[in-house]
C-alpha positions in Angstrom: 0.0 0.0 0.0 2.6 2.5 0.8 4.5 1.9 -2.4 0.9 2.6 -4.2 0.9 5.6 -2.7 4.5 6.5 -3.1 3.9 5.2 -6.7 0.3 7.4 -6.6 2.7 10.7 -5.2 5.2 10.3 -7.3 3.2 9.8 -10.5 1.3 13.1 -9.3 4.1 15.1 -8.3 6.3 13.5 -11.7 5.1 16.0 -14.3 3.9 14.1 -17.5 5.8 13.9 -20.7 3.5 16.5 -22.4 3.6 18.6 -20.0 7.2 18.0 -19.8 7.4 18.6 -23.8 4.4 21.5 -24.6 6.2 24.6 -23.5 9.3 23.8 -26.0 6.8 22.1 -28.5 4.7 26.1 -28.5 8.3 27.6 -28.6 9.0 25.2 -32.0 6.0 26.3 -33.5 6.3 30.1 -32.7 9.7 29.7 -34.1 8.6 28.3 -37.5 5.5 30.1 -38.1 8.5 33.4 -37.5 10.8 31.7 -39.8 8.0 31.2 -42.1 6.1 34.3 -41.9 9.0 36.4 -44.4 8.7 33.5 -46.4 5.2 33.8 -46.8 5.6 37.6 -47.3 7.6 36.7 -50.3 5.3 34.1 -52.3 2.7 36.6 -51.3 5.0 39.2 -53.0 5.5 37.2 -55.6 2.2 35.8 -56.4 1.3 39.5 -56.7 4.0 40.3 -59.1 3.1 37.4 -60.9 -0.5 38.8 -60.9 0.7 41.8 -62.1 2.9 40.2 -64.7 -0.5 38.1 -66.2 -2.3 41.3 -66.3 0.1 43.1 -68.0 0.6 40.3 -70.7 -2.8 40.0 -71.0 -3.0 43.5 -71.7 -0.1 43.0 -74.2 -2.0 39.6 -75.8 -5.2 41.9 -76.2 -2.8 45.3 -78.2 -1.3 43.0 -80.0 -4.4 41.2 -81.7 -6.6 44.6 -81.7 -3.2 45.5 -84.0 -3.2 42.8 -85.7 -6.8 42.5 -86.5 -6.6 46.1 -87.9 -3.9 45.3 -90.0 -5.8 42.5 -91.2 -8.9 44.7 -92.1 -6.5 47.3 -93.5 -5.0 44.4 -95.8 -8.7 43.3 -96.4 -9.7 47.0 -97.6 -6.5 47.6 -100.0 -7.1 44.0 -101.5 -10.7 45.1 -101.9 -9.5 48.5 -103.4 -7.2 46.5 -105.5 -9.8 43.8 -106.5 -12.4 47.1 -107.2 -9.7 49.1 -109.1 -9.2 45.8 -111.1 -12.9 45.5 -111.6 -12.8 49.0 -113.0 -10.4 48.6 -115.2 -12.3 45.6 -116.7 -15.1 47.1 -117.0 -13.7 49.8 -118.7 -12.1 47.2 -121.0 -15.5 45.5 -121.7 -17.1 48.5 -122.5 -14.3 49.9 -125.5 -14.0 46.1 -126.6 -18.0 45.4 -126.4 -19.4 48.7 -127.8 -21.8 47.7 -130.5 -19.8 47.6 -134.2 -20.8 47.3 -137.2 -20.6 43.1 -138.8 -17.1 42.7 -140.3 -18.3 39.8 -141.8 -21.8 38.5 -143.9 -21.3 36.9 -146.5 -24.6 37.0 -147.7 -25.9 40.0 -149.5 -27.9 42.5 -147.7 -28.9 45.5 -147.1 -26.8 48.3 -144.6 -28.3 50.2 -141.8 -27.3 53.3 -140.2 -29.5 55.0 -137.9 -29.0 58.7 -137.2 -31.7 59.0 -134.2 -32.2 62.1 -131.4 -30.6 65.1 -131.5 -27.1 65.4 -133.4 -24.1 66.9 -131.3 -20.8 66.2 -130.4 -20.1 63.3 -127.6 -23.8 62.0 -128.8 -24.9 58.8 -130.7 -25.8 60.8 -133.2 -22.7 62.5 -133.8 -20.5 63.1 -136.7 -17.6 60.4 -135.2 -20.1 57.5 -134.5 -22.4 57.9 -137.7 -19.2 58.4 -139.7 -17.8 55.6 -138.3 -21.3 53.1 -138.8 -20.9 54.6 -142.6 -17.0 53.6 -143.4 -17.9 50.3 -141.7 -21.4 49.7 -144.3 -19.8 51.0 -146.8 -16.5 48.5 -147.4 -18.7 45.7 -146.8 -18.7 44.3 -150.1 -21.7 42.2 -149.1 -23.8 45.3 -148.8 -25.8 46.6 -151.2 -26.7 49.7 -150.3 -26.4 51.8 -147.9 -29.8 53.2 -146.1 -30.0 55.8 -143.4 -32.6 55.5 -141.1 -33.5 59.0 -139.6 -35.7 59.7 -136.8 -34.1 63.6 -135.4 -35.4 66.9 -134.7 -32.0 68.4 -135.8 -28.9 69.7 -133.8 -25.6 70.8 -134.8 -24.8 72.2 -138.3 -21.2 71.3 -137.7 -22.0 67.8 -137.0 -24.3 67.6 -140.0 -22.0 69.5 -142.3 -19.6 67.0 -141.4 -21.7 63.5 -142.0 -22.9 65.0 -145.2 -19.4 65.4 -146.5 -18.5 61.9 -145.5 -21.3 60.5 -147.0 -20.2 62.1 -150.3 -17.0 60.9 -150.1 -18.2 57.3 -149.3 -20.6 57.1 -152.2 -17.9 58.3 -154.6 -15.4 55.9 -153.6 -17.4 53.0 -153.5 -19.7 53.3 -155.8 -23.1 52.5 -153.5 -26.4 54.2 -153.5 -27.6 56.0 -150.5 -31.0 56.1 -149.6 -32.8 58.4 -146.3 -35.9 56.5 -144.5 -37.5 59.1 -142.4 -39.4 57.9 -139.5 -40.7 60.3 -137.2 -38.9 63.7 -138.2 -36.2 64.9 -140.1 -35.9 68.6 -139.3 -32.9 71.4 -139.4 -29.6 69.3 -139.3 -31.2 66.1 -139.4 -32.6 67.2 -142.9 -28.9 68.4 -143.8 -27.5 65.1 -143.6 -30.8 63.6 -145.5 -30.1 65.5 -148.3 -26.8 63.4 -149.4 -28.7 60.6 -149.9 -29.9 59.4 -153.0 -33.0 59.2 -152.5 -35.5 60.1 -149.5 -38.2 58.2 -148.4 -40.8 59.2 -146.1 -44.0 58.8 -144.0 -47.3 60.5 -145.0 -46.9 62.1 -141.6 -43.1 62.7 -141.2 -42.0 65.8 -140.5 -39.5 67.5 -142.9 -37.5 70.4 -143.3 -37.1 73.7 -140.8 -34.0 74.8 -143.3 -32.5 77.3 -141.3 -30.1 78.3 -138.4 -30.8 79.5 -134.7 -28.9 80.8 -131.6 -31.0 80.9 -128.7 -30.5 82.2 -125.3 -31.7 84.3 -122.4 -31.5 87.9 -121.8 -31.3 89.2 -117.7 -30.6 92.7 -117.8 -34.1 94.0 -117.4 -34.9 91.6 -114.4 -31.1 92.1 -112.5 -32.4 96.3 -112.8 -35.4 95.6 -110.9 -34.0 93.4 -108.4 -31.2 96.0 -108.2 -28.6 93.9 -109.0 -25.0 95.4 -110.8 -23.2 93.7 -113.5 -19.6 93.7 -113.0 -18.1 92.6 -115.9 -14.4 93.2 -117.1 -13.1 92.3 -121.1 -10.2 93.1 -123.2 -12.0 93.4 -126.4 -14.9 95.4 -126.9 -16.4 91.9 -128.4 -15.2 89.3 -126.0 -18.8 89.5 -123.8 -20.7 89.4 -127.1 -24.1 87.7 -126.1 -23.1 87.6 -122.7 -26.9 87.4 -121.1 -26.6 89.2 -118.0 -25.3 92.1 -120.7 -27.7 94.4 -122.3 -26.7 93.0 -126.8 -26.0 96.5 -128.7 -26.6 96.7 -132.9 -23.3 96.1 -133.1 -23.2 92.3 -131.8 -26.5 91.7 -132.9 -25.6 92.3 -136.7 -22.6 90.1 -136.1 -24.4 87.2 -135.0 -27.2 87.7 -137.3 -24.6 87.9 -140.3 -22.5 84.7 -139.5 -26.3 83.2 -139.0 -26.9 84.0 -142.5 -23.8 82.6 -143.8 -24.6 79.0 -142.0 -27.9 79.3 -143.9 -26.5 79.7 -147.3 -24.4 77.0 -146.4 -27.4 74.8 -145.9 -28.8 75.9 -148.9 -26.3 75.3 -150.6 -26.3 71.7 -149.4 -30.3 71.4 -149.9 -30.0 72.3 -153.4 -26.7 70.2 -154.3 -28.5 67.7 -153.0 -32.1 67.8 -154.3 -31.2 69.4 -157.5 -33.8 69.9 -160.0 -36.5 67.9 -157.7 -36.4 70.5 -155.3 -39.2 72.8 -156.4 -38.1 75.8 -154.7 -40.4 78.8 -153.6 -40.4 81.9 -150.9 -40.9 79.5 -148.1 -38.6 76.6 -148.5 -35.7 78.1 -146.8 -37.8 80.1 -144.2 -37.2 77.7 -141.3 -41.1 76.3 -142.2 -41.3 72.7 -141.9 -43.7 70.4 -143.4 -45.1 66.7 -143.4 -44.8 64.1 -145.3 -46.8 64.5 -147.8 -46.2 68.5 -148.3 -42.4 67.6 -148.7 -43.3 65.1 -151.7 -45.3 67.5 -153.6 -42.3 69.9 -152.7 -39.6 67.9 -153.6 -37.7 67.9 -150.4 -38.4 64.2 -150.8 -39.0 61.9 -153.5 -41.7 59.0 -152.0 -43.3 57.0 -149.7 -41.9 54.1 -148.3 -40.6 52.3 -145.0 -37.0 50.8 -144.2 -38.5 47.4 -144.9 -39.8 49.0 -148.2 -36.7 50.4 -149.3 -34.8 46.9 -148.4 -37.2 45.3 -150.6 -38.3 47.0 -153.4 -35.7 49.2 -153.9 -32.3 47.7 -152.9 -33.6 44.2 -153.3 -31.9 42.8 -150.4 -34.5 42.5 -147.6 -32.1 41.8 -144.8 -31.4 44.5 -143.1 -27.9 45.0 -141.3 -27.5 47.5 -138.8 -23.9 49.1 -138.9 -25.0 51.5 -136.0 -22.3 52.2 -133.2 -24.4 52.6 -129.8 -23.3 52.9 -126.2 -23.6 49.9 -124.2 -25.7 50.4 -120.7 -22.6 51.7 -119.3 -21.8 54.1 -121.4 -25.2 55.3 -121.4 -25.2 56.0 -117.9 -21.9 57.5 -117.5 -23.3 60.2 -120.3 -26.4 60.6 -118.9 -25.1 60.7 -115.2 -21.9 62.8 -116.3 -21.4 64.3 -118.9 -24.7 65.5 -119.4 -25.2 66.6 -116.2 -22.4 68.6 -116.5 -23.8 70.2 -119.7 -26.8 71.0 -118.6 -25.1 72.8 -115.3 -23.1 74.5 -117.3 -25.6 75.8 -119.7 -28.1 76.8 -116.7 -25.3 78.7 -114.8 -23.9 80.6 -118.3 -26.8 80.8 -120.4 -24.3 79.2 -123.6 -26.6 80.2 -126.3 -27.2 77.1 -128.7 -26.9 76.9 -132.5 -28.8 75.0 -134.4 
């Protein structure tokens, strides 16, 4: 019993090993977590910086493929530029290689169409260049037999005219073909002046014919810009550089001068009227008065010489029925380049400076 209870004392007064081991066990741990608190610090620090370092490479990633995606659509537009520049230039190509020619090459014989249609004037299909050109082109096909031009125009420029009509003298002498005029609707002013080289002229009952004569139209302002109190300030050097100028009042002077070179363009059409009609024209005070007359009036007249149609003519005249047409005519492009462009430009021009026409 005693040693129990020496055993009991000494076991209570003996201090345990954990008691024995906890003071320097919390010591050790105080220690580390010290020793490994800077450590810490420093994957903190660096897991920041390496924070820091993704966000500023993903900042990087995201400038360089914003750059590199505008590159790309920068490449994209210059290839399109490129590709539509291309395009252009074969359209362009098309339309000089595809404008409507005359046939190079019918064997059979026939007879040649060119149609001189709207008004006649520079840059038109009507024009001196393009119905010339439709002419050379009938006229060395051997195949054709004549030559017939088909003429539906109120007139236009006596230039123009002066210059088909020559051409179509020149052709009939060289090649030895008859040329014949088929008036459709009207054949008025310079449309008449190219009619009158042909051969013959053929019209409708109802066609209108004639208006031999020459005008130059315009506006005047001055009496409108004095009411509205408005001052001309022009400046020449010349005392006839602003002749017709329309916001100018016209003295005798210029008005003689313009009426005297009108006169001389008439005689010149008159001269081509009777060269060309001869001894069928039957000639009285009105014929070269600028009147203009039907069909039938200009047969009995002898501006022309019958009745008859295209497909008449073809038939019954040439005796060739088919009909070639040697007409050169603007494609769809063209046509709206002139009527967007050019023509727009004309007609802007003319409404700002009043150009006065001649006709």
């Amino acid at each position: 019993m005693a040693f129990e209870e020496n055993s009991s004392n000494d076991m209570q007064d003996k201090p345990s090993a954990d008691d024995e081991r906890t003071p320097e066990h919390g010591n050790a741990q105080s220690s580390a977590q010290d020793a490994q608190a800077p450590i810490q610090a420093r994957v903190s620090d660096q897991a920041a910086a390496v924070r820091d370092a993704g966000w500023e490479r993903v900042t990087l990633e995201k400038l360089a493929f914003a750059t590199l995606t505008e590159q790309r659509q920068a490449r994209r537009w210059r290839n399109g530029l490129r590709l539509a520049w291309l395009g252009f230039l074969v359209v362009l190509a098309w339309v000089l290689l595809s404008r409507t020619s005359a046939p190079t090459a019918v064997s059979a014989p026939h007879t040649a169409m060119v149609s001189v249609s709207g008004e006649i004037g520079p840059g038109l299909e009507a024009s001196a260049e393009a119905v010339n050109s439709a002419l050379r082109a009938a006229f060395e096909d051997e195949a054709a037999r004549a030559v017939v031009l088909l003429i539906n125009s109120p007139g236009g420029s006596p230039v123009q005219a002066g210059m088909i009509n020559d051409e179509i003298r020149r052709l009939k002498a060289l090649h030895k073909k008859p040329v014949y005029a088929v008036v459709e609707e009207t054949c008025a002013s310079a449309a008449y002046y190219v009619a009158v080289a042909a051969d013959q002229i053929f019209v409708d009952k109802a066609s209108i014919v004639g208006s031999i004569g020459v005008l130059m139209d315009g506006f005047g302002f001055t009496g409108l810009m004095g009411k509205l109190g408005v001052e001309r300030r022009l400046l020449t050097a010349g005392e006839n550089k602003a002749l017709l100028d329309p916001f100018s009042p016209m003295g005798e002077k210029q008005r003689g001068y313009a009426q005297r070179m009108l006169d001389q363009i008439h005689q010149q059409f008159i001269a081509a009227v009777k060269a060309g009609r001869g001894e069928r024209l039957k000639e009285n005070g009105e014929t070269f008065s600028g009147l203009f007359w039907s069909g039938q009036q200009a047969v009995e007249q002898g501006l022309a010489d019958q009745f008859g149609s295209l497909e008449f003519v073809a038939r019954e005249i040439v005796k060739a029925e088919e009909v070639m047409d040697y007409t050169r005519r603007d494609n769809v492009a063209e046509r709206l380049a002139k009527r967007f462009g050019a023509a727009m430009g004309e007609v802007v021009v003319r409404a700002v400076h009043q150009v006065p026409a001649l006709r």
